[in-house]
N, C-alpha and C positions, 0 to 999 in steps of 0.2 A: 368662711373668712370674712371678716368685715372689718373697717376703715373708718376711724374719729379722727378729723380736722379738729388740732384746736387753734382757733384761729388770732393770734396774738399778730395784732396791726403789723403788716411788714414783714412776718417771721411765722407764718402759721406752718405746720408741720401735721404730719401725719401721723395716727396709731392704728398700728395694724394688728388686727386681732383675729389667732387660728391658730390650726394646726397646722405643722409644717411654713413655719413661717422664717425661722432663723437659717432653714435648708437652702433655702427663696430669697434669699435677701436680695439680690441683684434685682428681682422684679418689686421691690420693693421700696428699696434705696432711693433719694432723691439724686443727682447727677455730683459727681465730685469729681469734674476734669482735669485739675491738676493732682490731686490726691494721687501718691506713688504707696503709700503703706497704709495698712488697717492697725493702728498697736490695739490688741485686745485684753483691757483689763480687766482679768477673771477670778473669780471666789474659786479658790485652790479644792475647794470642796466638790467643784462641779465641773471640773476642766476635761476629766475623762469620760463624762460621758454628754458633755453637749458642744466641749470649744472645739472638735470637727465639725462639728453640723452647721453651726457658723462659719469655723473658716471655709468650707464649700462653698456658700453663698457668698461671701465677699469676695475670694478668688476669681468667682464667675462675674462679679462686678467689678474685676478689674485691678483690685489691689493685692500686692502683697501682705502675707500676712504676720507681723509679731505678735507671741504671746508675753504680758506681762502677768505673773500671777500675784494676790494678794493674799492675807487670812480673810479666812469667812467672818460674817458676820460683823459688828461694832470695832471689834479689834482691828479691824483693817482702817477706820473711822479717826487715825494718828496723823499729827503732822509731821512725825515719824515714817510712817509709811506712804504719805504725802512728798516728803521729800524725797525718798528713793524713788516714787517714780519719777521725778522730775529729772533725776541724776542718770537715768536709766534711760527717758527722751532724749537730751541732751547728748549720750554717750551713742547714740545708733543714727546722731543726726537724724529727727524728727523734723519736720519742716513745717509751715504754717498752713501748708493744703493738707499734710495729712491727717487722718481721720481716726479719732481716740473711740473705741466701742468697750460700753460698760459691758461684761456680762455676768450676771450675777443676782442678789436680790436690792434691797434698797441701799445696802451698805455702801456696796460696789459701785452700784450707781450714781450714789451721793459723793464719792473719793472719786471717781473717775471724772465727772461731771467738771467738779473743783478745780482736778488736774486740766482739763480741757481746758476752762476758763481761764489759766492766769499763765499757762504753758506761754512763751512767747506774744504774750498778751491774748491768746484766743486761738485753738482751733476748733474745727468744727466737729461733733459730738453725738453717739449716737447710741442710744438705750435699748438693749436686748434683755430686759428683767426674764428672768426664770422662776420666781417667787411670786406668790397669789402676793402678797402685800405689796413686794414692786410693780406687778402687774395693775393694780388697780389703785394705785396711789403713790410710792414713791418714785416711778419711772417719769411721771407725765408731771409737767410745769416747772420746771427747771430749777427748783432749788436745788444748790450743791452745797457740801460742807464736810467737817471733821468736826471732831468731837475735842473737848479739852475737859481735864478732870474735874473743872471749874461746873460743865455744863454742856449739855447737849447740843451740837450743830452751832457752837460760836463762831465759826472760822469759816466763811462761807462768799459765795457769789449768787447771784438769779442768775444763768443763762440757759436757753432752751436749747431743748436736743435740736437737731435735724429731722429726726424721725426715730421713732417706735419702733420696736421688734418685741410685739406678745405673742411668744411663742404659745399656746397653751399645752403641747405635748409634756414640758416639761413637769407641770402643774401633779400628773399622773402618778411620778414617781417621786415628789416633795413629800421631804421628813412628816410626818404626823404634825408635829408642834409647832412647825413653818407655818404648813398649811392651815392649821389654824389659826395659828398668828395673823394669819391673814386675812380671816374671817374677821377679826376684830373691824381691820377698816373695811371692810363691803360694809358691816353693820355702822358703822360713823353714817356710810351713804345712807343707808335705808333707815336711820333716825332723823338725819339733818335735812339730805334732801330727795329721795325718793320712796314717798308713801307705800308705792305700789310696790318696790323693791321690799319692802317692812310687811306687807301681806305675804307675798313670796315667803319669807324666808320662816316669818311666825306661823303661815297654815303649813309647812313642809320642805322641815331642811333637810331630808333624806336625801333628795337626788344630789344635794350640794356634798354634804358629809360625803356621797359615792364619789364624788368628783367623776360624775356623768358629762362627755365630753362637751355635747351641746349646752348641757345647764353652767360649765363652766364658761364658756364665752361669750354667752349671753348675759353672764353674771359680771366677768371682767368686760362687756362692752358698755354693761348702763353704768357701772362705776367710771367708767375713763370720762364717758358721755356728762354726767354730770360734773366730775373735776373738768373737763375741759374747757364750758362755760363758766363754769365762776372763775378758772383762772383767767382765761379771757378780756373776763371783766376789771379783775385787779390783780396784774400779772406781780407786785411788789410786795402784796399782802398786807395791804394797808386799810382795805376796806371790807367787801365783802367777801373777799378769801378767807379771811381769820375763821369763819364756821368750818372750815375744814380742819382745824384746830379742835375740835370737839372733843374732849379727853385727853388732848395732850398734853395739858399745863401739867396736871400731877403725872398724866404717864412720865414725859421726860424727865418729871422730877424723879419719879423712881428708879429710873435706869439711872440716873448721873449718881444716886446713893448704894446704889448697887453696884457703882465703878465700872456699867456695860456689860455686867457680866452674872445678871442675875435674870431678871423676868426680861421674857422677849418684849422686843418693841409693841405687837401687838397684846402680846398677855397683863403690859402696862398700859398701854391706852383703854382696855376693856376695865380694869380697875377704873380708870382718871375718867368715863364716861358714867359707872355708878356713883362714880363720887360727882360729878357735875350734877346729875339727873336728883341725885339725896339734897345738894347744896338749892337749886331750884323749889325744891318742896320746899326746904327749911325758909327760903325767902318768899313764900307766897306767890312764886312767880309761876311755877306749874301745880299743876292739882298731883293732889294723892294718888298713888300707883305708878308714878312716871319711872323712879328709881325700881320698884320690884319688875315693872313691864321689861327695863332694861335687863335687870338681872337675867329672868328668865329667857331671852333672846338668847342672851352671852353664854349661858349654860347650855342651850339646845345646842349652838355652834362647839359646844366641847371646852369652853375657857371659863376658869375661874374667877369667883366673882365672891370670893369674901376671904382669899387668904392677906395675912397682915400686914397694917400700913408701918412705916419705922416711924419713931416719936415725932410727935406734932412739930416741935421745935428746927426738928431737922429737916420735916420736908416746905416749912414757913421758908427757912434758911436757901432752901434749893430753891422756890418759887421767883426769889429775889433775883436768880441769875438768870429765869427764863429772857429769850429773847423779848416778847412780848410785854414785859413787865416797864408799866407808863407810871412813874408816881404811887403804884399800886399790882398787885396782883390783877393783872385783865383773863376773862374766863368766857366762852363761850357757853353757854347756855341754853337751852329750850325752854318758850313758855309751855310747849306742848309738842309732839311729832312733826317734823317738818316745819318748825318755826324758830329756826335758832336767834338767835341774838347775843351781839357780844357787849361783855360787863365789864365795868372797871373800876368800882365801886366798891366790891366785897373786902370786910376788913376782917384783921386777923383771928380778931374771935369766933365770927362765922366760918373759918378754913376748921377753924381749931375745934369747933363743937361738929361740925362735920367729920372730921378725924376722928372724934372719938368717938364716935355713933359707930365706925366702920372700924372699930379696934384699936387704933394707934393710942400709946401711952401719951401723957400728958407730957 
């Protein structure tokens, strides 16, 4: 079991990474002495076999415990289902000590999160991800949000958990296409910013594919490890947070054209990092091979990496609505392995000759 402070001025919190950890909460937990309830908002998918193991640990910590449950995945991601839980606080008398726990994968944790922040103006919040993808990226640095058909994550707040709960037992028994889902973002880290993470996984992703219990927490600790200082450094995402954006401009474009209900979060981001890595050759800004280096990463980890983009037109159209979008399409990019840097520059003919090099109609 081991422990990443990320330390945001004022508000630094703990992630705690093992087995047996969401059993343990109480030794875990930071103090919540008025706190009379835990409401636990859970991905309906995973309530039978993890939200006892949770509520034991929070009981021994003192709190009563509600279940609220939600859909899995994106679908829970409505201001639809934003609103009932609010109506659902409100109706059991929730109070402003009590204490909202995600549990679930990024979804869950991003709706939960939301609900915490704007519940009676704020209560305090705490992320038990069960998902290699929550675990190692959407759990830690406090973006919250929902989804509008418009665009991915428009409807949102920053606020930090209290604290982490990576469990990794759950990790064991995560669907196939989760679990590699998730592999996408380790792989973001170990291109943007952990070289030695990128040897790891290029000489020998067997032990990971096993989901060998040590190789997994070591893998979820250098990924929190490195989210945890760059959020640190730009908790608002305004500076050098954005490289943690790497693939995301077109992945969330493709989810928002897919209506959420197409390619996983990480089976999108692993396209929107070949297509970064192609768009950098094209502008002279990396050398040759950087796109196939990518490729071939993304395929050992089991995700594809050439099925089709929708027409140029349309996914121009979605880039438009990215959060991130200044006057222009802004991109993260590599001049090379562990050098990202973000663009704002690139205009729509280069999106558009990129598209079609990777299949998408004109």
């Amino acid at each position: 079991m081991v422990r990443v402070t990320v330390p945001i001025p004022g508000r630094s919190y703990d992630v705690v990474v093992g087995a047996g950890v969401l059993g343990e909460a109480a030794l875990h937990l930071p103090g919540f002495p008025k706190a009379e309830r835990a409401f636990v908002v859970a991905d309906q998918g995973i309530v039978d076999r993890w939200f006892g193991t949770l509520a034991t640990g929070l009981t021994a910590a003192g709190l009563d415990v509600v279940l609220l449950t939600v859909p899995s995945g994106e679908m829970a991601k409505t201001l639809q289902v934003y609103g009932t839980l609010l109506h659902q606080l409100a109706i059991q008398e929730a109070h402003r000590d009590d204490v909202i726990v995600a549990l679930g994968g990024g979804s869950t944790g991003d709706l939960a999160g939301f609900v915490a922040s704007t519940y009676m103006r704020g209560l305090p919040f705490v992320q038990a991800p069960t998902t290699l993808l929550a675990q190692v990226d959407a759990a830690v640095g406090g973006k919250t949000a929902v989804n509008l058909p418009e665009g991915k994550n428009l409807v949102g707040t920053f606020a930090q958990p209290r604290a982490v709960l990576a469990d990794t037992e759950p990790l064991a028994s995560l669907d196939e296409r989760d679990f590699r889902s998730g592999l996408a973002e380790v792989a973001k880290y170990a291109l943007t910013l952990d070289a030695e993470l990128l040897d790891t996984l290029e000489s020998d992703p067997a032990p990971v594919l096993a989901r060998d219990p040590a190789v997994l927490e070591s893998l979820v600790f250098r990924c929190v490890t490195a989210k945890a200082g760059t959020v640190a450094a730009d908790e608002l995402d305004t500076g050098g947070r954005l490289v943690l954006n790497y693939g995301h401009t077109l992945g969330h474009a493709l989810e928002r054209l897919e209506a959420f209900a197409g390619r996983t979060h990480g089976e999108a981001v692993a396209i929107g990092m070949v297509f970064a890595a192609r768009l950098a050759e094209r502008r002279g800004m990396a050398a040759a091979g950087l796109a196939a280096r990518t490729g071939r990463l993304l395929a050992s980890l089991g995700l594809e990496v050439h099925s089709a983009l929708p027409p140029a037109d349309e996914v121009l159209s979605a880039f438009r609505m990215d959060k991130k979008f200044h006057g222009g399409v802004r991109f993260v990019l590599l001049r090379a392995v562990g050098e990202p840097v973000v663009v704002d520059d690139v205009s729509d003919d280069e999106l558009r000759a990129a598209m079609l090099e990777m299949g998408a109609s004109a």
